[in-house]
Backbone as numpy.savetxt, mean C-alpha at the origin, in Angstrom:
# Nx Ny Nz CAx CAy CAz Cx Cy Cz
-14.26 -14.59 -13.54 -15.17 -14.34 -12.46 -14.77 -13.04 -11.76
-15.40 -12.30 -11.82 -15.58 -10.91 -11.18 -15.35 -10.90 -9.42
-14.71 -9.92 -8.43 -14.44 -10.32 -7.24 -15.02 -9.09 -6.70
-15.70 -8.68 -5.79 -15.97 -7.67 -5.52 -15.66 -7.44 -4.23
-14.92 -6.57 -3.77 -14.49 -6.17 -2.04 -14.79 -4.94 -1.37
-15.75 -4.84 -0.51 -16.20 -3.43 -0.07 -15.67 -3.39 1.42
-15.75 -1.84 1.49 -15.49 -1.14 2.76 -16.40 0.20 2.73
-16.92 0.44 3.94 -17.64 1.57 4.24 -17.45 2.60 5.30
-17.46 3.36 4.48 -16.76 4.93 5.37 -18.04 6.07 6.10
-18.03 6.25 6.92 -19.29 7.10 7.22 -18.36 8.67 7.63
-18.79 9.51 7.86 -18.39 11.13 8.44 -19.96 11.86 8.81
-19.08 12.54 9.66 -20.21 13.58 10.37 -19.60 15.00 10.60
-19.91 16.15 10.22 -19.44 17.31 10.57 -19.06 18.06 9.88
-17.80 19.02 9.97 -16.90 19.55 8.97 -15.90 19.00 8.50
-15.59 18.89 7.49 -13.88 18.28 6.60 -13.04 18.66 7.96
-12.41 19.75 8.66 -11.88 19.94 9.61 -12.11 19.00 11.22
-13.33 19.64 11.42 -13.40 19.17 12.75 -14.23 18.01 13.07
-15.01 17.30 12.12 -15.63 16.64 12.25 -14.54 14.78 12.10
-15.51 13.58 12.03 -14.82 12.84 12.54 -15.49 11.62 11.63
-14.70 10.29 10.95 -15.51 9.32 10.66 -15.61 7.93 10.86
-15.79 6.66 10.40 -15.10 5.75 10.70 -15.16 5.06 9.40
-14.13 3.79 9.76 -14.62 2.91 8.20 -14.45 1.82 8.46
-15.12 0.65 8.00 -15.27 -0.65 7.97 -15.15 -1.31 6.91
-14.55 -2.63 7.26 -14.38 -3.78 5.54 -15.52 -4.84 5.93
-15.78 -5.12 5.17 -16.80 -6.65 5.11 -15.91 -7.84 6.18
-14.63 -7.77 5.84 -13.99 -8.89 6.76 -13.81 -9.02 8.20
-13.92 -7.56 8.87 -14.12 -7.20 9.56 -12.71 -6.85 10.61
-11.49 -6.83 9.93 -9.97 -6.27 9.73 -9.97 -4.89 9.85
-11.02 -4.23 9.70 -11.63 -2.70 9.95 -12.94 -2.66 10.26
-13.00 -2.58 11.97 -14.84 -2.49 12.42 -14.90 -0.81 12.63
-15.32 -0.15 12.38 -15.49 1.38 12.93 -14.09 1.90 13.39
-13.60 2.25 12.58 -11.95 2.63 12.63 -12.03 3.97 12.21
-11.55 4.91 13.52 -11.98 6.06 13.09 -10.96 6.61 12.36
-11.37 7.50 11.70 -10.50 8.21 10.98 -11.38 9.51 10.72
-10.06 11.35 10.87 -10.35 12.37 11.10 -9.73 13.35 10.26
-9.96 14.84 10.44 -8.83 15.91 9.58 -7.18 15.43 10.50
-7.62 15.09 11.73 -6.33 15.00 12.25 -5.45 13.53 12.46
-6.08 12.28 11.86 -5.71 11.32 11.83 -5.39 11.47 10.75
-5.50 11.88 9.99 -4.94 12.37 8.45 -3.74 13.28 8.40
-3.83 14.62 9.00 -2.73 15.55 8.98 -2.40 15.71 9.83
-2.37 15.64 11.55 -1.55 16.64 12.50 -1.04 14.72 12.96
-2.12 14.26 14.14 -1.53 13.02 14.66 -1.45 11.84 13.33
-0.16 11.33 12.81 -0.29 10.64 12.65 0.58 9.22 12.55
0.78 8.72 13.95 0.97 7.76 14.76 0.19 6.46 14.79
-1.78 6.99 14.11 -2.17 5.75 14.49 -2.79 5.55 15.25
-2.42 6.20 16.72 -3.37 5.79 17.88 -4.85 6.76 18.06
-4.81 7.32 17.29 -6.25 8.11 16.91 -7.35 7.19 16.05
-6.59 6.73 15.17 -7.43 5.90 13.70 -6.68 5.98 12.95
-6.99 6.10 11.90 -6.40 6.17 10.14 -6.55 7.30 9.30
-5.82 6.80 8.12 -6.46 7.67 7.12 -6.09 6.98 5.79
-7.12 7.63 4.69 -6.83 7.21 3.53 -5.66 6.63 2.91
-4.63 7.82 2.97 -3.51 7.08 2.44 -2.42 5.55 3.02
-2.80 5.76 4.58 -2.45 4.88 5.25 -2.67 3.40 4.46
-4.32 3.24 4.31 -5.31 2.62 3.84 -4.88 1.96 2.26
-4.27 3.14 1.85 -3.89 2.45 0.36 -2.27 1.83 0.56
-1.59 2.50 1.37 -0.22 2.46 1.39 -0.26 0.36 1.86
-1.19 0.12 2.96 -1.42 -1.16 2.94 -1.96 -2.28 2.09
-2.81 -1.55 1.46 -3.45 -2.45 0.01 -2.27 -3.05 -0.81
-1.26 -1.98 -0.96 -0.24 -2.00 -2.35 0.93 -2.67 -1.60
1.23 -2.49 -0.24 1.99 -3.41 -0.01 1.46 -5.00 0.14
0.28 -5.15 0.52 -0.09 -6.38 0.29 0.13 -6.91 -0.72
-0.30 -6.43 -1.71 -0.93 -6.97 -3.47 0.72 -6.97 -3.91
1.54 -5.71 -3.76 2.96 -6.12 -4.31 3.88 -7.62 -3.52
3.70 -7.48 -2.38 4.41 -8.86 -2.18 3.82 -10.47 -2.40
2.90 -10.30 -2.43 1.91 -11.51 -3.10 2.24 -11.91 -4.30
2.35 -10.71 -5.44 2.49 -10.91 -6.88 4.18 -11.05 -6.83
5.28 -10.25 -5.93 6.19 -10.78 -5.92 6.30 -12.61 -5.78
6.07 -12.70 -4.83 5.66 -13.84 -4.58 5.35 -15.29 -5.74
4.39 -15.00 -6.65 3.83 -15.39 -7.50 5.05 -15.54 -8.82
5.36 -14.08 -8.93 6.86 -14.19 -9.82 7.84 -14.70 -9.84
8.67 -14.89 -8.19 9.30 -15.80 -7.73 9.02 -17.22 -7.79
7.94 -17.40 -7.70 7.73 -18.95 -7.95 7.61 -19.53 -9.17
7.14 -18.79 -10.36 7.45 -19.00 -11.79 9.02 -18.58 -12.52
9.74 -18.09 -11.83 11.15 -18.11 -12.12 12.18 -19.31 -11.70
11.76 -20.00 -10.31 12.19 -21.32 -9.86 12.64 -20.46 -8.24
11.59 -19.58 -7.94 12.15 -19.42 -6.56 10.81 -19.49 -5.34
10.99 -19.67 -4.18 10.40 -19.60 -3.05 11.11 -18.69 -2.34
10.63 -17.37 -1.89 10.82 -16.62 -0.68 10.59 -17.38 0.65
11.40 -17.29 1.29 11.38 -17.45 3.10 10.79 -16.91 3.63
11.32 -15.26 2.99 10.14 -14.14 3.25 10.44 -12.69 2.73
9.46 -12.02 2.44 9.45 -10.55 1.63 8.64 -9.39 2.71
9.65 -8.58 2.55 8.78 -7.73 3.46 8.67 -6.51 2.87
7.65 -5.54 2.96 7.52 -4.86 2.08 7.45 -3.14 2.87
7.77 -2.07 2.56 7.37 -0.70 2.88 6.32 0.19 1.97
5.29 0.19 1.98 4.51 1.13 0.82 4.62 2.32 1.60
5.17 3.66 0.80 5.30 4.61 1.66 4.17 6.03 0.16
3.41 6.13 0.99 2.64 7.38 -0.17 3.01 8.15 0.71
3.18 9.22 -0.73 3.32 10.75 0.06 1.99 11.88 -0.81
1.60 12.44 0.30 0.97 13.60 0.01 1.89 15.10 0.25
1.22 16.06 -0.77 1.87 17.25 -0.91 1.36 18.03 -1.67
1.48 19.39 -1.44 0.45 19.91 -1.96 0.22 20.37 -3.63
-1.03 19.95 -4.00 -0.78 20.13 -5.59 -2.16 20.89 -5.70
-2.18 22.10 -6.13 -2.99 23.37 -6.25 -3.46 23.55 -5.50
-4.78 24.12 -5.05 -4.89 24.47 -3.44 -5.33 23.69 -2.88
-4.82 22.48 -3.12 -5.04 21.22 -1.69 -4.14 20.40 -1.62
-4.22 19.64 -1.04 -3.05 18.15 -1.07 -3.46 17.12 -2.09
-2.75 16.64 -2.49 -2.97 15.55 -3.19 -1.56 14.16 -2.88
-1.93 12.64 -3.49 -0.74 12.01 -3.47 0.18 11.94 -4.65
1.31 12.34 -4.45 2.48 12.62 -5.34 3.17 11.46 -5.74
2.83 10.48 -5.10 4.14 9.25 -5.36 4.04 7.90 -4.68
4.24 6.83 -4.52 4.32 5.92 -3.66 5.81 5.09 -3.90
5.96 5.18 -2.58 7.76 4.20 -2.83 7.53 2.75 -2.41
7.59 1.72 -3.21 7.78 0.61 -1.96 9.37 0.01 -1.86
9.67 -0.17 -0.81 10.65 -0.41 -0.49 10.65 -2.15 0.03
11.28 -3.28 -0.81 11.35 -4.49 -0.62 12.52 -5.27 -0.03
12.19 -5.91 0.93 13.35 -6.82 1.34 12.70 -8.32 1.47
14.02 -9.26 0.55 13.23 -10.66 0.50 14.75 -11.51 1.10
14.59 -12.55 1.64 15.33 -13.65 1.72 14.66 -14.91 1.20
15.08 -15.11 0.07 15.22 -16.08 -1.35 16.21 -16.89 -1.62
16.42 -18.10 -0.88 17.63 -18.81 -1.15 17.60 -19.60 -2.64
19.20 -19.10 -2.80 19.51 -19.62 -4.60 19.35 -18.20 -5.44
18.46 -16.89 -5.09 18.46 -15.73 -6.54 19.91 -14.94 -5.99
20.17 -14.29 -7.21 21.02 -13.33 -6.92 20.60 -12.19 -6.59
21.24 -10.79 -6.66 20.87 -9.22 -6.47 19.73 -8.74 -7.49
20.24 -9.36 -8.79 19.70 -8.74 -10.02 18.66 -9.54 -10.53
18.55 -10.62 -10.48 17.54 -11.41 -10.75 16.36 -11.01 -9.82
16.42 -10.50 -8.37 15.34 -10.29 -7.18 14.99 -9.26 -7.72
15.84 -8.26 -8.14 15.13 -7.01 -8.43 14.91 -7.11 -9.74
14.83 -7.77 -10.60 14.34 -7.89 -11.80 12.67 -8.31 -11.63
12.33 -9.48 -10.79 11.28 -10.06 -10.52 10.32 -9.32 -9.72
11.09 -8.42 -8.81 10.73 -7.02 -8.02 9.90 -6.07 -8.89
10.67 -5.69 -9.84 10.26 -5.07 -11.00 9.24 -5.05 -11.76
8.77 -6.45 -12.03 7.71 -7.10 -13.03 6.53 -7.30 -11.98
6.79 -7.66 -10.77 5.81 -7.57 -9.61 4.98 -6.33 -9.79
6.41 -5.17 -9.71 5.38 -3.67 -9.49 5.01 -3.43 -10.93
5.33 -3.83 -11.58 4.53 -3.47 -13.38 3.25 -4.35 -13.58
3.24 -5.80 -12.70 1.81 -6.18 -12.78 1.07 -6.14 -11.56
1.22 -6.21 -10.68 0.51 -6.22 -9.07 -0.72 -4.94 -9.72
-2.12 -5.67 -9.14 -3.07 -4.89 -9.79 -3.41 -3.86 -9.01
-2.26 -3.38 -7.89 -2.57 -2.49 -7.16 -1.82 -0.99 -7.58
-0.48 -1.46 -8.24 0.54 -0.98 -8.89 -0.32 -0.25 -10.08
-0.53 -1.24 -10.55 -1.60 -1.12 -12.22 -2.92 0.44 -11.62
-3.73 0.29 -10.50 -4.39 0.88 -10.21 -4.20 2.18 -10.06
-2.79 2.09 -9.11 -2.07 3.35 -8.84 -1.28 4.44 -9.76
-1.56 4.15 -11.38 -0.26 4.32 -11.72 -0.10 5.85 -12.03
-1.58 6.45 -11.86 -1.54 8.17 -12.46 -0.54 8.65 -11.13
0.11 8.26 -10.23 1.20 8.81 -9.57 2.77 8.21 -9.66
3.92 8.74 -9.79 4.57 7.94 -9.74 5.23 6.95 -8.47
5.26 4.93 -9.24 5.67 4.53 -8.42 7.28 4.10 -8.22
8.01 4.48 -7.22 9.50 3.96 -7.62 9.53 2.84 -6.66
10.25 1.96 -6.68 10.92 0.64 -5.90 12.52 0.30 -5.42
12.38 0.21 -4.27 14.10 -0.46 -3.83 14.13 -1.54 -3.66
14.76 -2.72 -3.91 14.92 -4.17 -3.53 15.98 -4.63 -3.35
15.68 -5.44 -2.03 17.15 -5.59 -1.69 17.12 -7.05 -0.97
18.40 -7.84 -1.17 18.07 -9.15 -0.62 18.41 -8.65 1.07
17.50 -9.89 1.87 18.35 -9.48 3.20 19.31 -10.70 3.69
């Protein structure tokens, strides 16, 4: 069965100075603005968003979930996993583009060891279909018990 999830982005103006917003069906994003400068100069957040922000949350979602999922077919339950998706943009020919995404994992898993977490860590980010989506950039991972 096919799943389909939308969000809608509107803009008005110039790529520079102009301004947009975006919304999800769930409504987790109602008119959330996002700008040239919620993108590149402020970005704190308290303006709106931006794209990469946007994905950097998708992939941490979808990776600790599927962690999640892995852990429990190995014989484990997380307490809890917390995750960092960090994309970076930089510039690749005459514009920016994203170069990379790091996620950075911390789980408390009673009963795994070091190597077993980051083994399961591992197979998370090789199937998480967000991982899978992302992959024309490179993704690296840290995992670490806490």
């Amino acid at each position: 069965m096919a799943l389909n999830r939308k969000a809608t982005a509107t803009w008005s103006g110039t790529g520079k100075e102009g301004s947009g917003a975006v919304s999800t069906t769930s409504g987790v994003l109602k008119d959330t603005p996002h700008s040239f400068n919620t993108r590149f100069v402020s970005e704190d957040g308290r303006a709106g968003t931006n794209p990469e922000e946007l994905i950097a949350a998708a992939h941490a979602s979808c990776f600790t979930m599927k962690l999640s999922f892995v852990l429990n077919a190995a014989g484990f339950t997380a307490d809890k996993l917390a995750c960092t998706a960090t994309v970076t943009m930089d510039k690749v020919g005459d514009g920016m583009g994203v170069v990379g995404i790091h996620l950075d994992v911390n789980g408390a898993v009673p009963g795994i060891d070091a190597e077993k977490f980051k083994a399961c860590a591992e197979d998370a980010n090789a199937n998480c279909p967000i991982s899978q989506l992302l992959r024309s950039v490179p993704i690296t991972l840290s995992a670490a018990l806490a």
